[in-house]
ZALUM-463774 format. One record per atom (N, C-alpha, C): atom name; residue in three letters; x, y, z. Coordinates in nm, 2 decimals, always signed. Example, Ala and Ser with C-alpha at 12.3 -4.5 7.8 and 13.67 -1.06 7.14 Angstrom:
+-------+--------+--------+--------+--------+
! atome ! residu !   east !  north !     up !
+-------+--------+--------+--------+--------+
!     N !    ALA !  +1.32 !  -0.57 !  +0.78 !
!    CA !    ALA !  +1.23 !  -0.45 !  +0.78 !
!     C !    ALA !  +1.32 !  -0.33 !  +0.78 !
!     N !    SER !  +1.28 !  -0.22 !  +0.71 !
!    CA !    SER !  +1.37 !  -0.11 !  +0.71 !
!     C !    SER !  +1.29 !  +0.00 !  +0.79 !
+-------+--------+--------+--------+--------+
END
This chain:
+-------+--------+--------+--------+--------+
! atome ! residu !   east !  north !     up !
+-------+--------+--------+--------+--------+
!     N !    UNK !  +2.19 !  +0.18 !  +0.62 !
!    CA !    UNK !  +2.20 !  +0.04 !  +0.61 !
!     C !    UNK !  +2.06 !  -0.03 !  +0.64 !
!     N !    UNK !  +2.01 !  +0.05 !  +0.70 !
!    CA !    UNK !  +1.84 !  -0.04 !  +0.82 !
!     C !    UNK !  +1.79 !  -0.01 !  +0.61 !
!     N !    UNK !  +1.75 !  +0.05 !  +0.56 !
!    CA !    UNK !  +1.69 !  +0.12 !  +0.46 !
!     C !    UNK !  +1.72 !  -0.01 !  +0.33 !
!     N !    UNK !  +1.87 !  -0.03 !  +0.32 !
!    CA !    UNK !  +1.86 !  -0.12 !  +0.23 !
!     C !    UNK !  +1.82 !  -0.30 !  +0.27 !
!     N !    UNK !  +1.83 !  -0.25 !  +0.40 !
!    CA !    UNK !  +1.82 !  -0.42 !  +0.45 !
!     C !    UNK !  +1.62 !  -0.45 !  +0.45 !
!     N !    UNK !  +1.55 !  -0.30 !  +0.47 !
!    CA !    UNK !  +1.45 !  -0.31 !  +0.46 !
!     C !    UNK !  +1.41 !  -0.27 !  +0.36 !
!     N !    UNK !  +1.46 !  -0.28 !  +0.17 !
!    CA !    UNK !  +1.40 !  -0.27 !  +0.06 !
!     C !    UNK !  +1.42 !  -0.40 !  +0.02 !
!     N !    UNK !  +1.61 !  -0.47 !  +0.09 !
!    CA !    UNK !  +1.61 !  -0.60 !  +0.03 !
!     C !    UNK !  +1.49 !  -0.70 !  +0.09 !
!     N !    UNK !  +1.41 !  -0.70 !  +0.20 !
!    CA !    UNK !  +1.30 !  -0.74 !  +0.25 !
!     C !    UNK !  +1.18 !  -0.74 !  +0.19 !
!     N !    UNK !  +1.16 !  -0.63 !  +0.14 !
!    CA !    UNK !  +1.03 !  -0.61 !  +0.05 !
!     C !    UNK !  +1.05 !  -0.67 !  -0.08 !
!     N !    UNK !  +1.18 !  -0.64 !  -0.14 !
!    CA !    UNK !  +1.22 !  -0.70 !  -0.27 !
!     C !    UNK !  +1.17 !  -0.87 !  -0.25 !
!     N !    UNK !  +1.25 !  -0.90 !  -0.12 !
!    CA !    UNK !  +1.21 !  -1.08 !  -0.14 !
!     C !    UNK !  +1.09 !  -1.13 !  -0.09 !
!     N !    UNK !  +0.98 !  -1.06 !  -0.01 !
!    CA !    UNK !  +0.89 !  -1.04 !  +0.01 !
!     C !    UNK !  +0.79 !  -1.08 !  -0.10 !
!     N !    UNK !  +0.83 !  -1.00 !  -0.20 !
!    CA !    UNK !  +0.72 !  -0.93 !  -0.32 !
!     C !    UNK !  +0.76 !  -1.09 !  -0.39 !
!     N !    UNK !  +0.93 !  -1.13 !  -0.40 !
!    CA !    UNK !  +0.92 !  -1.23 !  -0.50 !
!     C !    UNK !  +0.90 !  -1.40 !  -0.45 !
!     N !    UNK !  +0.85 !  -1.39 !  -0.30 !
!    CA !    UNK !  +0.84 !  -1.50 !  -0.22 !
!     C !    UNK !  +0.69 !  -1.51 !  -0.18 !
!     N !    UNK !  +0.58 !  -1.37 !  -0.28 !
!    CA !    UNK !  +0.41 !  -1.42 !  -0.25 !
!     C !    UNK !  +0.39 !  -1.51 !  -0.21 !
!     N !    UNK !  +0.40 !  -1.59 !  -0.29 !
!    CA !    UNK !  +0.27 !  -1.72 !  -0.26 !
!     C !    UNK !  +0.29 !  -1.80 !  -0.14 !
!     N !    UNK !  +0.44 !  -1.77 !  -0.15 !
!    CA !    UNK !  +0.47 !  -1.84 !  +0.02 !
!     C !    UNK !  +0.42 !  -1.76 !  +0.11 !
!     N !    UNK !  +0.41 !  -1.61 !  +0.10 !
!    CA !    UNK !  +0.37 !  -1.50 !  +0.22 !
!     C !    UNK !  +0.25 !  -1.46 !  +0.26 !
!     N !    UNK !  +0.21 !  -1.45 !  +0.08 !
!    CA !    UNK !  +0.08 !  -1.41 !  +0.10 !
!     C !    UNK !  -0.07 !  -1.50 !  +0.16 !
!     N !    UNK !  -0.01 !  -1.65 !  +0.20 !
!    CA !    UNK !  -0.12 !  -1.72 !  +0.30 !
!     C !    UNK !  -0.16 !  -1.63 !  +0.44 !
!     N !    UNK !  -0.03 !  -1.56 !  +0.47 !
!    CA !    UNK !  -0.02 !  -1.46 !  +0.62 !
!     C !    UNK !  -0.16 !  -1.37 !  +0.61 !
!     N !    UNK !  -0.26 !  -1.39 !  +0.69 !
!    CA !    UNK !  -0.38 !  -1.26 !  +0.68 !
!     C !    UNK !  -0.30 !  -1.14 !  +0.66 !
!     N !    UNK !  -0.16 !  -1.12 !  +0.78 !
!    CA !    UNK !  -0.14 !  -0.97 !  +0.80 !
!     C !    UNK !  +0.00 !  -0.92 !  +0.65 !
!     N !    UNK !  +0.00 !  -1.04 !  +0.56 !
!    CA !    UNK !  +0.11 !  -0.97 !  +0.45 !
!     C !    UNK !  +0.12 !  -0.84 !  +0.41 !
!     N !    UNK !  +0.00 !  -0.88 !  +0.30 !
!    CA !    UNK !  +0.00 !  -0.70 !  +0.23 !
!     C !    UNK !  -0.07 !  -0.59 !  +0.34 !
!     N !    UNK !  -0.09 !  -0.57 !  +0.42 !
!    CA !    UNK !  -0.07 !  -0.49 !  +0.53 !
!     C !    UNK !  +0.06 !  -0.43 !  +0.55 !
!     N !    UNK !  +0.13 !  -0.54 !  +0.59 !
!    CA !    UNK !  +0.26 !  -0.51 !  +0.68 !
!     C !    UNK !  +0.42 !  -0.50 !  +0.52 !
!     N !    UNK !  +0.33 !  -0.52 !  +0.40 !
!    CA !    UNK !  +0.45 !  -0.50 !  +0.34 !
!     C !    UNK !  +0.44 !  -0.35 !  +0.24 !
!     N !    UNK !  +0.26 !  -0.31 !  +0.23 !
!    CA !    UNK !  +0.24 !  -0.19 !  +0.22 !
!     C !    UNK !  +0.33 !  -0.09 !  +0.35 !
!     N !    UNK !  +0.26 !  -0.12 !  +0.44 !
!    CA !    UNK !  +0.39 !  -0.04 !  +0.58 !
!     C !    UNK !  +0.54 !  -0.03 !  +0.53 !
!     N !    UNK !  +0.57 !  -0.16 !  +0.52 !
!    CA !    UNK !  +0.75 !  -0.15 !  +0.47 !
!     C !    UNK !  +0.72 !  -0.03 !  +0.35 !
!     N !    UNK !  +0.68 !  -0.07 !  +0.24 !
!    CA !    UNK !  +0.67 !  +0.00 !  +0.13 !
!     C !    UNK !  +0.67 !  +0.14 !  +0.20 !
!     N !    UNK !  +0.56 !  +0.17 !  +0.19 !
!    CA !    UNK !  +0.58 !  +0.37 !  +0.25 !
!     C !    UNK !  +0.70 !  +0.38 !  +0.34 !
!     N !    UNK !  +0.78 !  +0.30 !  +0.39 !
!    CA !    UNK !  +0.92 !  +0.37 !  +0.49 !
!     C !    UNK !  +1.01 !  +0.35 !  +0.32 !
!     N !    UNK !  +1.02 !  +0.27 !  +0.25 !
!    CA !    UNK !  +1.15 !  +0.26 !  +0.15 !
!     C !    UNK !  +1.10 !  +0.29 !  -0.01 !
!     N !    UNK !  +1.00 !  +0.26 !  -0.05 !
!    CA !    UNK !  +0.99 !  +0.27 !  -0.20 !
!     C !    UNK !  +0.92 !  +0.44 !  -0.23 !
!     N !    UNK !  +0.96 !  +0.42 !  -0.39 !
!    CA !    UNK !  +0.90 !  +0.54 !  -0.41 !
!     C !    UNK !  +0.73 !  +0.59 !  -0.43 !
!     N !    UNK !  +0.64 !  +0.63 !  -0.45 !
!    CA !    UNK !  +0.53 !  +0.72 !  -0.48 !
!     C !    UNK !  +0.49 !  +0.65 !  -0.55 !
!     N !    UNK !  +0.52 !  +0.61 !  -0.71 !
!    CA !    UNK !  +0.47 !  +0.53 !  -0.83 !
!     C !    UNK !  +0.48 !  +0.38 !  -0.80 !
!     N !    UNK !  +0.61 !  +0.35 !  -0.66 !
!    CA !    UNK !  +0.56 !  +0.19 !  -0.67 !
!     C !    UNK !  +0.46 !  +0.12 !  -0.57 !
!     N !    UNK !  +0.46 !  +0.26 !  -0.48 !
!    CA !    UNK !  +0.33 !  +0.26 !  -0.38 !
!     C !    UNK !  +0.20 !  +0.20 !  -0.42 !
!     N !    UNK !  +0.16 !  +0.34 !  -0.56 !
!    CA !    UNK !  +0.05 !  +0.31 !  -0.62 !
!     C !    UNK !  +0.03 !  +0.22 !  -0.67 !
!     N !    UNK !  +0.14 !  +0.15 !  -0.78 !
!    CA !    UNK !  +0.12 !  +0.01 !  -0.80 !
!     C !    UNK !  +0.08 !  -0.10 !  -0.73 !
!     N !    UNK !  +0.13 !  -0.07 !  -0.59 !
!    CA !    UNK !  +0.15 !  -0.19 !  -0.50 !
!     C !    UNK !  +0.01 !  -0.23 !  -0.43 !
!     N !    UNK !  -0.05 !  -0.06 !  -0.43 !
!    CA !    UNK !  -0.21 !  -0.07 !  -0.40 !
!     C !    UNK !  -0.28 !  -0.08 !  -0.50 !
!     N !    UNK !  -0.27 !  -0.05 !  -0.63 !
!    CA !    UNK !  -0.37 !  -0.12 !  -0.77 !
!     C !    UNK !  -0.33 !  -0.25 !  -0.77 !
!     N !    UNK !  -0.24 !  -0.29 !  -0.72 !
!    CA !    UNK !  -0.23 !  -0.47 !  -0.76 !
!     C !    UNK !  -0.31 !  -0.55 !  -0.66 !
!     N !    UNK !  -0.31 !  -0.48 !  -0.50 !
!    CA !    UNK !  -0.33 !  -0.54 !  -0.44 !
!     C !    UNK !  -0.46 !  -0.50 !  -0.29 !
!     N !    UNK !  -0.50 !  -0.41 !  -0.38 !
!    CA !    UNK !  -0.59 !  -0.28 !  -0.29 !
!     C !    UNK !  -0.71 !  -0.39 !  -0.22 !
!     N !    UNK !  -0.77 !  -0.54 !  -0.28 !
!    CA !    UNK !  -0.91 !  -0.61 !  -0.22 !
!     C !    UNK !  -0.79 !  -0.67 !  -0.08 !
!     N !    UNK !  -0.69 !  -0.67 !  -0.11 !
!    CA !    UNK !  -0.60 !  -0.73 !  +0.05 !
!     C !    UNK !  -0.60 !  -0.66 !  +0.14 !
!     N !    UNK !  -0.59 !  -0.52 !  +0.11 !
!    CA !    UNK !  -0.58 !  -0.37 !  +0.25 !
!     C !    UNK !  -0.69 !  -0.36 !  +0.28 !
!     N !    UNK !  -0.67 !  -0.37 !  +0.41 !
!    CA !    UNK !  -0.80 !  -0.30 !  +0.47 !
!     C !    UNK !  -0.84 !  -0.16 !  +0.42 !
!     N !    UNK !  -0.93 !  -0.09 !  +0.42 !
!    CA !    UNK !  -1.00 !  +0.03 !  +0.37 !
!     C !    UNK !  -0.94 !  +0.12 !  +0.54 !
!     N !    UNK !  -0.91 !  +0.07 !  +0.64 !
!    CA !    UNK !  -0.86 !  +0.17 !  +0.77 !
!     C !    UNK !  -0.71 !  +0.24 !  +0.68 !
!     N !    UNK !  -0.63 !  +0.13 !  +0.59 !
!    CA !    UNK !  -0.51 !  +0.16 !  +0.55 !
!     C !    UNK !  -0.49 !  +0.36 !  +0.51 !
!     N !    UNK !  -0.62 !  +0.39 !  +0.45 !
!    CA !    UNK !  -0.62 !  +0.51 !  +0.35 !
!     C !    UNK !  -0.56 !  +0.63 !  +0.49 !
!     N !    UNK !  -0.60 !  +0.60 !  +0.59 !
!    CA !    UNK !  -0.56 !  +0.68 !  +0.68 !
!     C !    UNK !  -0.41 !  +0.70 !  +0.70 !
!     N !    UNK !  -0.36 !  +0.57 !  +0.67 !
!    CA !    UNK !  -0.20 !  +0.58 !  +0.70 !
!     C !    UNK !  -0.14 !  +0.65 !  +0.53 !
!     N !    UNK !  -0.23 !  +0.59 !  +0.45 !
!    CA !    UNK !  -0.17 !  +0.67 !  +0.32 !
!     C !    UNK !  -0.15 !  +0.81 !  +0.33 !
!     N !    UNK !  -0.29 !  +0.83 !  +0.35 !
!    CA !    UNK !  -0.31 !  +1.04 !  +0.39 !
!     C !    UNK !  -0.21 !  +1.06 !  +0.42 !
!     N !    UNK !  -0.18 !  +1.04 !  +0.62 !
!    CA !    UNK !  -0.10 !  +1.12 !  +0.69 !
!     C !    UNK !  +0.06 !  +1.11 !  +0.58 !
!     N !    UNK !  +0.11 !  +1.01 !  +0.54 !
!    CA !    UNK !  +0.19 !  +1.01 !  +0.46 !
!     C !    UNK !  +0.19 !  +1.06 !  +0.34 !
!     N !    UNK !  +0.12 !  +1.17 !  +0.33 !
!    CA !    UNK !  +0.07 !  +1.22 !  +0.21 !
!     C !    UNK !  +0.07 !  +1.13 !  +0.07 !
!     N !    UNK !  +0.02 !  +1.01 !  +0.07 !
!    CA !    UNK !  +0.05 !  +0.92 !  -0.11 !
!     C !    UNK !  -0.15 !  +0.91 !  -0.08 !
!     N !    UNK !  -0.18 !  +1.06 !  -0.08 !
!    CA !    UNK !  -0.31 !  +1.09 !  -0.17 !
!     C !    UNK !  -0.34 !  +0.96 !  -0.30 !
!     N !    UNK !  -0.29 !  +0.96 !  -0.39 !
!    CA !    UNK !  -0.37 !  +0.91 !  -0.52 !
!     C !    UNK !  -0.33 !  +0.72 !  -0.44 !
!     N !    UNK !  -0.24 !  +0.71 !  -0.38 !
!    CA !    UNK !  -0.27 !  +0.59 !  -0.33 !
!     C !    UNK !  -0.42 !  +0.57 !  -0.24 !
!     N !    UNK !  -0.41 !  +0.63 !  -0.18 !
!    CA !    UNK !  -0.52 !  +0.63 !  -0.10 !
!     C !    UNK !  -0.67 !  +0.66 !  -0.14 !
!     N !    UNK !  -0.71 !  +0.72 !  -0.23 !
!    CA !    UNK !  -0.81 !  +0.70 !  -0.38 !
!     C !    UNK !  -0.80 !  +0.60 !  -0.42 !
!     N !    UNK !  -0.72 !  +0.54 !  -0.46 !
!    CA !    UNK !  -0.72 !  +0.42 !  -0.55 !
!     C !    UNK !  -0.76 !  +0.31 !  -0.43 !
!     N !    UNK !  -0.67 !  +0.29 !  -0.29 !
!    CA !    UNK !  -0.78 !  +0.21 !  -0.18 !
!     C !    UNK !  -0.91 !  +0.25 !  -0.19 !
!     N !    UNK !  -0.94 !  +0.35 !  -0.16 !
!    CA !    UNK !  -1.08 !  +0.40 !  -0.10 !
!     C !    UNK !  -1.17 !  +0.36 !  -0.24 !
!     N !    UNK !  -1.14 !  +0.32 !  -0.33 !
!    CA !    UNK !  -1.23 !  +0.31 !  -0.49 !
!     C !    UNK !  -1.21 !  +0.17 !  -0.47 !
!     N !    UNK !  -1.12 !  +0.10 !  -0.45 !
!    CA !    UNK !  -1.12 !  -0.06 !  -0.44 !
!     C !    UNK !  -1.26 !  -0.12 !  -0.36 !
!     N !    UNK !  -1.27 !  -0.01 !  -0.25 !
!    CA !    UNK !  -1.34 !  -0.07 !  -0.11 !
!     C !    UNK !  -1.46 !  +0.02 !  -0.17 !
!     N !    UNK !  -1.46 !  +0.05 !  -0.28 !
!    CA !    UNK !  -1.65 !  +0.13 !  -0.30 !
!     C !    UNK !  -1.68 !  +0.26 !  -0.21 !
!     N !    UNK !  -1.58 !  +0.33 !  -0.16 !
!    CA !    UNK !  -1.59 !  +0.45 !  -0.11 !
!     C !    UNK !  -1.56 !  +0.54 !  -0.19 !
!     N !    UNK !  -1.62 !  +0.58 !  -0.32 !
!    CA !    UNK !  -1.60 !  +0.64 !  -0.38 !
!     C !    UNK !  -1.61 !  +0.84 !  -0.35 !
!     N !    UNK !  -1.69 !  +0.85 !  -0.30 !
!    CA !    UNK !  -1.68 !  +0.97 !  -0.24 !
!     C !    UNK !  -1.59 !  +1.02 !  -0.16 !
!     N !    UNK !  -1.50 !  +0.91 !  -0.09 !
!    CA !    UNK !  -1.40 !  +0.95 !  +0.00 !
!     C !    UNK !  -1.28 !  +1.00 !  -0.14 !
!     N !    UNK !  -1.29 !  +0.88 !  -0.21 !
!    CA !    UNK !  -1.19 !  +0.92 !  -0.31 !
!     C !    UNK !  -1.23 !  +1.03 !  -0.39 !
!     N !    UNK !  -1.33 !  +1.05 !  -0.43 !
!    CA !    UNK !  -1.33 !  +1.17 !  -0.52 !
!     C !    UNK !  -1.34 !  +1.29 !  -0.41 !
!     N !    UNK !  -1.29 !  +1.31 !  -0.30 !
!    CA !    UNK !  -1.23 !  +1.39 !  -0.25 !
!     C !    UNK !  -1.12 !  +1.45 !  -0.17 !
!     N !    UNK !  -1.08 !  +1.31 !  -0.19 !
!    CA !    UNK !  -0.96 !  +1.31 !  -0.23 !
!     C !    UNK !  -0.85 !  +1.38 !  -0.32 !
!     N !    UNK !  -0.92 !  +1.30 !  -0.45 !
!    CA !    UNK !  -0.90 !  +1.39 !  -0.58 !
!     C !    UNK !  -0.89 !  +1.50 !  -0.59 !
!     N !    UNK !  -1.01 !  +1.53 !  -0.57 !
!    CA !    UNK !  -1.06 !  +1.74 !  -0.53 !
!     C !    UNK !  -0.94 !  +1.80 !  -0.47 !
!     N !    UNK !  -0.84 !  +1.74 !  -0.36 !
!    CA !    UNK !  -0.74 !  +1.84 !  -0.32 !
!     C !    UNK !  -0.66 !  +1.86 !  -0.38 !
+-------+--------+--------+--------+--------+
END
């Protein structure tokens, strides 16, 4: 139950932006929700749409959660390309 009450969260979240996204700590704290409930492909979406909002610390929480190509795709937003292409490399 905690799981659907925390996708329907994210779900209204995502469709209540412009009202949320004034929050400094939004897309932070709705990437976090995201990695406990969505899948892998909406992750990465969620960080190609919105990767100049995360902080570049975030790739760390991607790693340990293994969503690698999410964490490239931060680390390339923020011009750390080298982190990301070895990233890739694994």
């Amino acid at each position: 139950q905690y799981v659907q009450w925390l996708n329907a969260l994210c779900d209204y979240m995502t469709r209540k932006s412009a009202e949320f996204s004034r929050q400094p700590d939004y897309y932070p704290a709705l990437l976090k929700a995201y990695l406990l409930v969505k899948t892998p492909e909406l992750i990465i979406e969620f960080v190609q749409s919105n990767a100049s909002y995360v902080p570049v610390d975030y790739c760390k929480i991607l790693i340990d959660a293994q969503h690698y190509n999410a964490a490239a795709v931060l680390y390339s937003s923020h011009e750390k390309h080298q982190q990301a292409i070895d990233i890739w490399k694994k």
